[in-house]
PyMOL Python script that loads the backbone (N, CA, C, O; Angstrom):
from pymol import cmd

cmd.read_pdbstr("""\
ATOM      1  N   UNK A   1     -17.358  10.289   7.055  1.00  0.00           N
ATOM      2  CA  UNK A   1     -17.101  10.189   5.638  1.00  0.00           C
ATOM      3  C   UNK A   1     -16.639  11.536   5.079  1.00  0.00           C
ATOM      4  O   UNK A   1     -15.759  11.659   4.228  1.00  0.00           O
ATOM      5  N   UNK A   2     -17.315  12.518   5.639  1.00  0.00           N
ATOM      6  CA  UNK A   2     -16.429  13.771   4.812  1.00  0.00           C
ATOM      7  C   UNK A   2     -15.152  13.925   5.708  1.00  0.00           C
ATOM      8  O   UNK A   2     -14.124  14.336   5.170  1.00  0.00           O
ATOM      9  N   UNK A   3     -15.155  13.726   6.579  1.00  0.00           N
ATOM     10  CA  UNK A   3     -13.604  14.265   6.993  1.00  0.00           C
ATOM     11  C   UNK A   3     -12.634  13.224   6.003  1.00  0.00           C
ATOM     12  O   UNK A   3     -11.428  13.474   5.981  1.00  0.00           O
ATOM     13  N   UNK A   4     -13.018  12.360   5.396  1.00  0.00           N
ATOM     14  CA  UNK A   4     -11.950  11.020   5.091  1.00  0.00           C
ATOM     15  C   UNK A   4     -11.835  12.071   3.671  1.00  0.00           C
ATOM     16  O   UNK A   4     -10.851  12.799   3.541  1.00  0.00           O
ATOM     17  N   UNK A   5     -13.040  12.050   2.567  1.00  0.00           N
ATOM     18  CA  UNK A   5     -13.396  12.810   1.582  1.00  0.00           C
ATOM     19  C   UNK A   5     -12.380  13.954   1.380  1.00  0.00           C
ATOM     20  O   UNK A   5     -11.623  14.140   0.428  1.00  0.00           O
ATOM     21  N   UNK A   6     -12.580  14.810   2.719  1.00  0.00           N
ATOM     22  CA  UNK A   6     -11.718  16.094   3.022  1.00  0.00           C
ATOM     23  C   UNK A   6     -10.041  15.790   2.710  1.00  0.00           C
ATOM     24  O   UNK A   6      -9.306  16.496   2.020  1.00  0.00           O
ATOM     25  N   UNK A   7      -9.774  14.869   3.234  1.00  0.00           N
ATOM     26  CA  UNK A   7      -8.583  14.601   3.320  1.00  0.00           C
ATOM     27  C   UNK A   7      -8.234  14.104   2.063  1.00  0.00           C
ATOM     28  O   UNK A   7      -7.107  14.586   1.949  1.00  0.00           O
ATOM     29  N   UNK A   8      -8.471  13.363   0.874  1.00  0.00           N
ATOM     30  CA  UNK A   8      -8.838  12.476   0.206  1.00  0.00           C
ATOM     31  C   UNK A   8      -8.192  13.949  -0.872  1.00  0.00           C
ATOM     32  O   UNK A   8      -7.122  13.912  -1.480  1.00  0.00           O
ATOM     33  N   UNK A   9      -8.938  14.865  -0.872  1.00  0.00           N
ATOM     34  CA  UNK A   9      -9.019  16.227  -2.026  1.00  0.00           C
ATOM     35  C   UNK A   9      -8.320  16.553  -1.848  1.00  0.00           C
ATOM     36  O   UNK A   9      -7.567  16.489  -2.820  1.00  0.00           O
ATOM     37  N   UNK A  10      -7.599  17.322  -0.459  1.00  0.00           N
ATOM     38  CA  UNK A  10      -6.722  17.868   0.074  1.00  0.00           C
ATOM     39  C   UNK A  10      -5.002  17.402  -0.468  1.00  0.00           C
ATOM     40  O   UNK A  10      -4.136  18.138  -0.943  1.00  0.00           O
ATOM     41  N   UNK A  11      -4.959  16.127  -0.219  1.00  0.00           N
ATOM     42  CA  UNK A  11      -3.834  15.566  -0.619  1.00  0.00           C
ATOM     43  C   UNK A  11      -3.850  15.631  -2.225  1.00  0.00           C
ATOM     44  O   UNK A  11      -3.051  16.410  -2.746  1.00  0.00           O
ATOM     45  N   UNK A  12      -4.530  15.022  -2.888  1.00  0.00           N
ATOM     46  CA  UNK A  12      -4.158  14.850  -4.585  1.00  0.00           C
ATOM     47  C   UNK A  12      -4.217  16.531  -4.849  1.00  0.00           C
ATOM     48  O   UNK A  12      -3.364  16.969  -5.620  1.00  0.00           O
ATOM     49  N   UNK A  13      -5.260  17.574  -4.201  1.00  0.00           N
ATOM     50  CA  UNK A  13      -4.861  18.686  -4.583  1.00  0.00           C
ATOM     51  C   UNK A  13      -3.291  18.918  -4.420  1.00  0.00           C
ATOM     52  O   UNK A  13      -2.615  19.426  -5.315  1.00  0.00           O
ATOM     53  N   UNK A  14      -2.733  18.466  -3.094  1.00  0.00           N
ATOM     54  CA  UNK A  14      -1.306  19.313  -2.991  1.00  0.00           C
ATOM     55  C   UNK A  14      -0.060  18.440  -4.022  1.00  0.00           C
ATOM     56  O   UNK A  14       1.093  18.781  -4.285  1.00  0.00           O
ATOM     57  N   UNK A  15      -0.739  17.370  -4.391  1.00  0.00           N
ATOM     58  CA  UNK A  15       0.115  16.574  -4.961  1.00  0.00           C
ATOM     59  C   UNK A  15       0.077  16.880  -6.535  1.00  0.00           C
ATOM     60  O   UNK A  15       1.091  16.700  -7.209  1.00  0.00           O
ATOM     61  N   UNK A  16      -0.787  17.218  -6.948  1.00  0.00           N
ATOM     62  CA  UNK A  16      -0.951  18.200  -8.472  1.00  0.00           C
ATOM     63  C   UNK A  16      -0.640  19.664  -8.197  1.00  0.00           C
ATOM     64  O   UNK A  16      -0.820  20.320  -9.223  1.00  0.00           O
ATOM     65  N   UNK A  17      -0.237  20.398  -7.176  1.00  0.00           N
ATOM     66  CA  UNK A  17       0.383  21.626  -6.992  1.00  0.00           C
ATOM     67  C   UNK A  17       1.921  21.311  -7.207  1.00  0.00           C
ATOM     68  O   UNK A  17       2.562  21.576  -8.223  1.00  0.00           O
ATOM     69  N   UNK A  18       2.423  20.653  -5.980  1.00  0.00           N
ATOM     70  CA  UNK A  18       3.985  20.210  -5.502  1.00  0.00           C
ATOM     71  C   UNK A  18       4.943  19.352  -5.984  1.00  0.00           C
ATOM     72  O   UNK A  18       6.167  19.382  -6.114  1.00  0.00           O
ATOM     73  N   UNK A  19       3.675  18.253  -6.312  1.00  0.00           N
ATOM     74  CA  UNK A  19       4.525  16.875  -6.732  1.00  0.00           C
ATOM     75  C   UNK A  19       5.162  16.505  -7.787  1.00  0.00           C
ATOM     76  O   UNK A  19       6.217  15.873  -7.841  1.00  0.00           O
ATOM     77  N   UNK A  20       4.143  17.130  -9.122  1.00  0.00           N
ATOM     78  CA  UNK A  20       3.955  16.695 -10.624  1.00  0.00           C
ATOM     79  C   UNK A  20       4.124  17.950 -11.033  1.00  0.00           C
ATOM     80  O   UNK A  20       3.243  18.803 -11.142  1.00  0.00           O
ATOM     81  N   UNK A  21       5.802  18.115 -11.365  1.00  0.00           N
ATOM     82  CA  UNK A  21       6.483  18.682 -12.408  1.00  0.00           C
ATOM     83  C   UNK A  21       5.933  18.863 -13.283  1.00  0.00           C
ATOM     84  O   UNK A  21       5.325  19.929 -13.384  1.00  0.00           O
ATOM     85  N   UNK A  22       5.904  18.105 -14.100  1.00  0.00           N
ATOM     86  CA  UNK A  22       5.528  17.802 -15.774  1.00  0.00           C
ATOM     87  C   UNK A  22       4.079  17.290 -16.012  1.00  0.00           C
ATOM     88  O   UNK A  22       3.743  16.512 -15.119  1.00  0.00           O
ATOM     89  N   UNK A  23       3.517  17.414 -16.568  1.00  0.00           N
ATOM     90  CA  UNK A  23       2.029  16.957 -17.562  1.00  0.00           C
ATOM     91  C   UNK A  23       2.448  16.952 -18.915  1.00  0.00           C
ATOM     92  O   UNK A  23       3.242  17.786 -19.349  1.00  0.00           O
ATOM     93  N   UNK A  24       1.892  15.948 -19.676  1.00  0.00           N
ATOM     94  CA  UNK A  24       1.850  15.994 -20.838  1.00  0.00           C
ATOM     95  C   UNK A  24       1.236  16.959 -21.123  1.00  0.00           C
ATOM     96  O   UNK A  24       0.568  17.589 -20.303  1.00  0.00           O
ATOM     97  N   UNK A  25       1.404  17.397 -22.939  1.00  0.00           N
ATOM     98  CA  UNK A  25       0.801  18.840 -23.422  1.00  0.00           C
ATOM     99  C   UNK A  25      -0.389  18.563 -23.649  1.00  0.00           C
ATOM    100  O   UNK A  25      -1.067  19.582 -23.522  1.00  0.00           O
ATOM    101  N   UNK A  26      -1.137  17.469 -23.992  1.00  0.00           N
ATOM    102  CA  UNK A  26      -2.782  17.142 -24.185  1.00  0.00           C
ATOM    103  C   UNK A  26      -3.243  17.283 -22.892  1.00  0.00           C
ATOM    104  O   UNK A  26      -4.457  17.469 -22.967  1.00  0.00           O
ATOM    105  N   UNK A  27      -2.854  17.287 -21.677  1.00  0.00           N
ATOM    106  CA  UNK A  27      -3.674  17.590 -20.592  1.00  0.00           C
ATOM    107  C   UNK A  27      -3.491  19.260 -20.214  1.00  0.00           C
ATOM    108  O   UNK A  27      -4.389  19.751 -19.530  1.00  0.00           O
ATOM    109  N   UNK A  28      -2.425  20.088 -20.613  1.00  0.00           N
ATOM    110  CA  UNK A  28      -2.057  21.038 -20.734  1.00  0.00           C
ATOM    111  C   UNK A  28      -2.857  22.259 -21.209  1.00  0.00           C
ATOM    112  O   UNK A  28      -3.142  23.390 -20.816  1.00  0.00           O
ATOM    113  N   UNK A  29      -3.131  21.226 -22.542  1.00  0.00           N
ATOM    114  CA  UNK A  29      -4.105  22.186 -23.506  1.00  0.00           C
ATOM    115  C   UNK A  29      -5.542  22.336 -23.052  1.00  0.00           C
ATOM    116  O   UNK A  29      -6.187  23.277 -23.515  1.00  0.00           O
ATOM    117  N   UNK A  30      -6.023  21.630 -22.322  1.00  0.00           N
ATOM    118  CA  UNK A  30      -7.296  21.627 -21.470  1.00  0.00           C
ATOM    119  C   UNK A  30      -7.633  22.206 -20.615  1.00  0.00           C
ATOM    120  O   UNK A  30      -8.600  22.956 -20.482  1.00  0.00           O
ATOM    121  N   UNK A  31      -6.720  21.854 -19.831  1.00  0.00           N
ATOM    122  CA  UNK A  31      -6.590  22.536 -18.182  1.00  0.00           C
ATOM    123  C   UNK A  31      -5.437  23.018 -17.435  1.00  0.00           C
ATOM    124  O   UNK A  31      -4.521  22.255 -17.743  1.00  0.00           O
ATOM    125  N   UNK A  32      -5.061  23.778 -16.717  1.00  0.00           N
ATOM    126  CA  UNK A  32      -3.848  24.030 -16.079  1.00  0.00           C
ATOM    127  C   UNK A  32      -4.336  23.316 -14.882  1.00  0.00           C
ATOM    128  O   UNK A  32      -5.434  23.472 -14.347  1.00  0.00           O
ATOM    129  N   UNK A  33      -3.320  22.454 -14.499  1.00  0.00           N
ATOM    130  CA  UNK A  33      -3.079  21.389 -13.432  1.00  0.00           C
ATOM    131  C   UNK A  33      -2.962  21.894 -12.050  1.00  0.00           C
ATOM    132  O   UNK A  33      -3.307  21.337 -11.008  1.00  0.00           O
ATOM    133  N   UNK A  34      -2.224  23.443 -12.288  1.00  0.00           N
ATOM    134  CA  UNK A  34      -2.495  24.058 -11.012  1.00  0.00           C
ATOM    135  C   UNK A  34      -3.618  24.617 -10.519  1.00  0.00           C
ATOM    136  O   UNK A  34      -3.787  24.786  -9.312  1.00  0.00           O
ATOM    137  N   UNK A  35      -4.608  25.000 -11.569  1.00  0.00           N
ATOM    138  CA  UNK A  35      -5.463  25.671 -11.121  1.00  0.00           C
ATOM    139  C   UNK A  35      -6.345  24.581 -10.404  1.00  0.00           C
ATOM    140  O   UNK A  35      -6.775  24.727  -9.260  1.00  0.00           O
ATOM    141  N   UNK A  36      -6.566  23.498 -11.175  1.00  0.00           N
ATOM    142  CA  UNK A  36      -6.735  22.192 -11.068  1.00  0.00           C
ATOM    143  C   UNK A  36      -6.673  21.694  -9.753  1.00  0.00           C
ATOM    144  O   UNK A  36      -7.721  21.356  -9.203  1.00  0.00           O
ATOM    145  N   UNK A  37      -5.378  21.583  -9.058  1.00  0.00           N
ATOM    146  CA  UNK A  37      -4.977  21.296  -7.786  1.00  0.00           C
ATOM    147  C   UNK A  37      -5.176  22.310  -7.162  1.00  0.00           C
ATOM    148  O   UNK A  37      -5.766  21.905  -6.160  1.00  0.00           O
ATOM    149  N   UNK A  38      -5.030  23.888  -7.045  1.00  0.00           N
ATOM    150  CA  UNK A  38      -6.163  24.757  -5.826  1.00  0.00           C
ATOM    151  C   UNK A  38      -7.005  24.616  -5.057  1.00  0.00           C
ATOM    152  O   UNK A  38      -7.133  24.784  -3.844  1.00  0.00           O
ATOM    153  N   UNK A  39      -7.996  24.064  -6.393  1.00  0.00           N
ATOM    154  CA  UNK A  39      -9.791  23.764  -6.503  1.00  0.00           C
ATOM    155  C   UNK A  39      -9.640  22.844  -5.722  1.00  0.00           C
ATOM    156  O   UNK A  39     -10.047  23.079  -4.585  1.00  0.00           O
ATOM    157  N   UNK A  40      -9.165  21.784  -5.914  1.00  0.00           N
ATOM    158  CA  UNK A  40      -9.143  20.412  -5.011  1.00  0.00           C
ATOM    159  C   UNK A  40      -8.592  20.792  -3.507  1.00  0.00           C
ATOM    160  O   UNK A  40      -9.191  20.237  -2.585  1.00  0.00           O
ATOM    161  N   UNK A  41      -7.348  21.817  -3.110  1.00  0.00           N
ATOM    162  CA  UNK A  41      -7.240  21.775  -1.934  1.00  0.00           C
ATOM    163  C   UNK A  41      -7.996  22.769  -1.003  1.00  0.00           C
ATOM    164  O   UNK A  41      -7.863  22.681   0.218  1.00  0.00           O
ATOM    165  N   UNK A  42      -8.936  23.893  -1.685  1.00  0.00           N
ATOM    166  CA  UNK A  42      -9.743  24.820  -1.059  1.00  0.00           C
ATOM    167  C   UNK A  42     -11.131  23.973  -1.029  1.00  0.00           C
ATOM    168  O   UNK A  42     -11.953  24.268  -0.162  1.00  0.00           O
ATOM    169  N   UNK A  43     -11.471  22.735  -2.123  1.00  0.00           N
ATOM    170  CA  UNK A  43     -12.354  21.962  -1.513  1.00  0.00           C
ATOM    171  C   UNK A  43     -12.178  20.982   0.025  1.00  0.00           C
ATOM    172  O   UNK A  43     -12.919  21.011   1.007  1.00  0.00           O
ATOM    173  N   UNK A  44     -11.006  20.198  -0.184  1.00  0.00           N
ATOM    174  CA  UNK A  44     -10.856  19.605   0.607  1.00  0.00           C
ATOM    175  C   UNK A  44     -10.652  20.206   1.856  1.00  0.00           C
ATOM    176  O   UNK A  44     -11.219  19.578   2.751  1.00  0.00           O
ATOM    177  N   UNK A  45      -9.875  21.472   2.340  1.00  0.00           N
ATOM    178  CA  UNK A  45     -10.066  22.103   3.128  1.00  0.00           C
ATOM    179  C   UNK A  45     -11.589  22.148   3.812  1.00  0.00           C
ATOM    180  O   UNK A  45     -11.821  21.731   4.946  1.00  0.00           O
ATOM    181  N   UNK A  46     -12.777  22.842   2.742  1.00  0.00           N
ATOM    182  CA  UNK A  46     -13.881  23.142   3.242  1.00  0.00           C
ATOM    183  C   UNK A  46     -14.756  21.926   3.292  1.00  0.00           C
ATOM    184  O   UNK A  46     -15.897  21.899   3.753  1.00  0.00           O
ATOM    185  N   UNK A  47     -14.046  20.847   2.726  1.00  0.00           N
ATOM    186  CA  UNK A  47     -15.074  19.557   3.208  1.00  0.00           C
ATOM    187  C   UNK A  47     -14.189  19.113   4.789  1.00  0.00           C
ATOM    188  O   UNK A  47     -14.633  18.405   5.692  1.00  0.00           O
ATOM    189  N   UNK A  48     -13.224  19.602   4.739  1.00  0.00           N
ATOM    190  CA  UNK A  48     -12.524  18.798   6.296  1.00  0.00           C
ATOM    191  C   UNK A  48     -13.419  19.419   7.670  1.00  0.00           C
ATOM    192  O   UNK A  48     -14.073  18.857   8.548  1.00  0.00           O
ATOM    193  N   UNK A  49     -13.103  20.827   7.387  1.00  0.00           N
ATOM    194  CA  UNK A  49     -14.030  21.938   8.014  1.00  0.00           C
ATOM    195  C   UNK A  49     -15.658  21.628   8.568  1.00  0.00           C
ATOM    196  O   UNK A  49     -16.312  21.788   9.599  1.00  0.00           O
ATOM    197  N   UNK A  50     -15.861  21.045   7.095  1.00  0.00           N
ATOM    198  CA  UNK A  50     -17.772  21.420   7.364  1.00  0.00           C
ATOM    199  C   UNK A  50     -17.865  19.741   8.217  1.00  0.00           C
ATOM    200  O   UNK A  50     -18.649  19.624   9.159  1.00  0.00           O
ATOM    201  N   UNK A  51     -16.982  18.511   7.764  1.00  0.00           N
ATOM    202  CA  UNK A  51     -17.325  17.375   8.463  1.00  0.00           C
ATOM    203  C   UNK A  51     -17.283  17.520  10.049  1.00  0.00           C
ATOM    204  O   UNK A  51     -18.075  17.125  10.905  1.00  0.00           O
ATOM    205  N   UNK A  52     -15.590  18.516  10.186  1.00  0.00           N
ATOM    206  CA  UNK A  52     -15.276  18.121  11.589  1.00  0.00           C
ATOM    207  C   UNK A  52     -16.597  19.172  12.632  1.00  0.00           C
ATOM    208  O   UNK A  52     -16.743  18.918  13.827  1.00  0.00           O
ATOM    209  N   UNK A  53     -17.353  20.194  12.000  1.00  0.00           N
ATOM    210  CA  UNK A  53     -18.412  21.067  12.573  1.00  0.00           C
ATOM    211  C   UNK A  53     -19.240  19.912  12.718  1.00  0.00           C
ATOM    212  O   UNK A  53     -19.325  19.620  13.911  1.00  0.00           O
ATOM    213  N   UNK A  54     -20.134  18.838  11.692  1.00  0.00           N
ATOM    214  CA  UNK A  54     -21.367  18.417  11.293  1.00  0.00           C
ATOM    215  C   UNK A  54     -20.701  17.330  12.976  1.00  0.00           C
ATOM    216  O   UNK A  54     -21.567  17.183  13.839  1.00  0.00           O
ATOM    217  N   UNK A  55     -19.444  16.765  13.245  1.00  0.00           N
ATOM    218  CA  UNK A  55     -19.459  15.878  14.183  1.00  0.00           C
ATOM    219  C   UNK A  55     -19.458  16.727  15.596  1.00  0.00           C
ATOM    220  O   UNK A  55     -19.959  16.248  16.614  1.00  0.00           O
ATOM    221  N   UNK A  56     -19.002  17.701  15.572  1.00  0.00           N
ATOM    222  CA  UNK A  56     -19.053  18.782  16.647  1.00  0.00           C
ATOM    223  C   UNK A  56     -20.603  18.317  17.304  1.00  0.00           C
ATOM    224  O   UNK A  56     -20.824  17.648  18.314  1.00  0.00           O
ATOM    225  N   UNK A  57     -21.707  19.020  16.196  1.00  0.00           N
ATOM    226  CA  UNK A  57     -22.650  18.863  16.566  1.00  0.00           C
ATOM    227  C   UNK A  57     -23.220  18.006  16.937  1.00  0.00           C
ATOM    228  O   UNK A  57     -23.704  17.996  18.069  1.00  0.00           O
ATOM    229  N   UNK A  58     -23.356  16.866  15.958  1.00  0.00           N
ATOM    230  CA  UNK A  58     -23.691  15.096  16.354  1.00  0.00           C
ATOM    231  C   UNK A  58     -22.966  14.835  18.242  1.00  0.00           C
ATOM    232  O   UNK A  58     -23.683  14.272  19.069  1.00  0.00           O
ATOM    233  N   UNK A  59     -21.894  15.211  18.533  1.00  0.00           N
ATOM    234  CA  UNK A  59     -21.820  15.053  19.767  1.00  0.00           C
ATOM    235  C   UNK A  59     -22.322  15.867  20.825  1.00  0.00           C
ATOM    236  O   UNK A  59     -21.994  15.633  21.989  1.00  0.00           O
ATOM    237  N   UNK A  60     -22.851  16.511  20.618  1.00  0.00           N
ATOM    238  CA  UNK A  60     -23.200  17.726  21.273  1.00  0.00           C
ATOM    239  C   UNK A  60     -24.757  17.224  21.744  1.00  0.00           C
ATOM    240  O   UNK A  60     -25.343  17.967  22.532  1.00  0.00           O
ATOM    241  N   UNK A  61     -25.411  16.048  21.310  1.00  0.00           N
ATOM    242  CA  UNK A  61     -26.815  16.206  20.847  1.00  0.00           C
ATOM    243  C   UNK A  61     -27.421  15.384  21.754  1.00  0.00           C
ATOM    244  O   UNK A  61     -27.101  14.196  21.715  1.00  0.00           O
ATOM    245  N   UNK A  62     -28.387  15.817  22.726  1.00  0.00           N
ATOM    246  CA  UNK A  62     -29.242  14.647  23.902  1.00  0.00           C
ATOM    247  C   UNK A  62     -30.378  13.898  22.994  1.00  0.00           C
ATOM    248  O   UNK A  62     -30.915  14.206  21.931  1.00  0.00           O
ATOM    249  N   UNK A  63     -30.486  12.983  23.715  1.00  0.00           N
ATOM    250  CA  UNK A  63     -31.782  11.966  23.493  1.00  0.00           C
ATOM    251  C   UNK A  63     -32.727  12.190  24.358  1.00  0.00           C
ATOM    252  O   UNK A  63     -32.151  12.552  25.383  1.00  0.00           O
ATOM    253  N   UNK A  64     -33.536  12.183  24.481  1.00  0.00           N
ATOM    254  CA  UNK A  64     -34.359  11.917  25.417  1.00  0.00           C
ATOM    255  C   UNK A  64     -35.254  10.743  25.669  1.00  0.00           C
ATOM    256  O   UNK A  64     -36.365  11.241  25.849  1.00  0.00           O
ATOM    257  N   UNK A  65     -35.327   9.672  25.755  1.00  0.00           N
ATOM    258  CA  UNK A  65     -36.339   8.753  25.824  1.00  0.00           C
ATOM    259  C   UNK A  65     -37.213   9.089  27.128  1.00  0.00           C
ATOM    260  O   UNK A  65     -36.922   9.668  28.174  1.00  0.00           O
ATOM    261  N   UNK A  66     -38.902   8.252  26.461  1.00  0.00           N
ATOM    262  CA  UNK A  66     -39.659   8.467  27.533  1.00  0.00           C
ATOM    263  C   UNK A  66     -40.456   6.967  27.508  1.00  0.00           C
ATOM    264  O   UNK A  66     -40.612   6.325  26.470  1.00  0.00           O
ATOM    265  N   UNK A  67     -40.812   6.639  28.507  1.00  0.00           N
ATOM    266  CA  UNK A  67     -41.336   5.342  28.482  1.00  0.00           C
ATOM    267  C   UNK A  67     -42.867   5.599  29.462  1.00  0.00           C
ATOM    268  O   UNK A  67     -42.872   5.968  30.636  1.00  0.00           O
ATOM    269  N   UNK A  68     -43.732   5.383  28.869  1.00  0.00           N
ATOM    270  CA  UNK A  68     -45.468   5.498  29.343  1.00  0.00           C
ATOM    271  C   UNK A  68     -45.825   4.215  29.478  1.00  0.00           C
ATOM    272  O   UNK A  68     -45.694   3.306  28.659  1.00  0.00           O
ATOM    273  N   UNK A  69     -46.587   4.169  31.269  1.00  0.00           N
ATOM    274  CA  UNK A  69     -47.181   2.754  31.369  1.00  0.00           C
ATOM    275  C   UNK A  69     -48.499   2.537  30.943  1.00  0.00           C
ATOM    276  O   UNK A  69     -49.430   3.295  31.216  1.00  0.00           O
ATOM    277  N   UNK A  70     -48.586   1.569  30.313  1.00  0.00           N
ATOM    278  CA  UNK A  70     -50.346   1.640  29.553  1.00  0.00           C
ATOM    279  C   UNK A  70     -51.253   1.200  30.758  1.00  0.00           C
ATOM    280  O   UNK A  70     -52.474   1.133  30.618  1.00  0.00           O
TER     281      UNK A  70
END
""", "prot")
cmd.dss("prot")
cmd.show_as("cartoon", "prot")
cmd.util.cbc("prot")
cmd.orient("prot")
C-alpha cells in the first residue's frame, strides 16, 4: 500500500509542477501550486522509499515454528 500511495503523490505532484499551466486566481491567492506540487513529489518519493525498505525487510524475515508432543 505505500509503494501504490508513493506513486499515487509522486505523479499528481509532477502533474501540478509540469502539466497545469494555468490555475485560476482564487486558488492562486491561497497557495502556489508549485510549491504545492514539490511537497507532493518529495512526499511521494519518501513514501516510495520507506514502502520499498518496510518490504525489503518483510522478506528478509524467518519463522520459526515449533511443534511439542504432549
Amino acid at each position: 500500500m505505500g509503494i501504490g500511495i508513493g506513486i499515487l503523490l509522486l505523479v499528481i505532484g509532477l502533474i501540478l509542477l509540469f502539466a497545469i499551466k494555468e490555475f485560476p486566481q482564487s486558488v492562486q491567492d491561497v497557495v502556489d501550486p508549485a510549491t504545492v506540487g514539490w511537497i507532493l513529489v518529495i512526499a511521494g518519493v519518501l513514501a516510495l522509499v520507506l514502502g520499498l525498505v518496510m518490504n525489503n525487510q518483510r522478506s528478509r524475515t524467518t519463522h520459526v515454528e515449533e511443534r511439542r508432543e504432549l
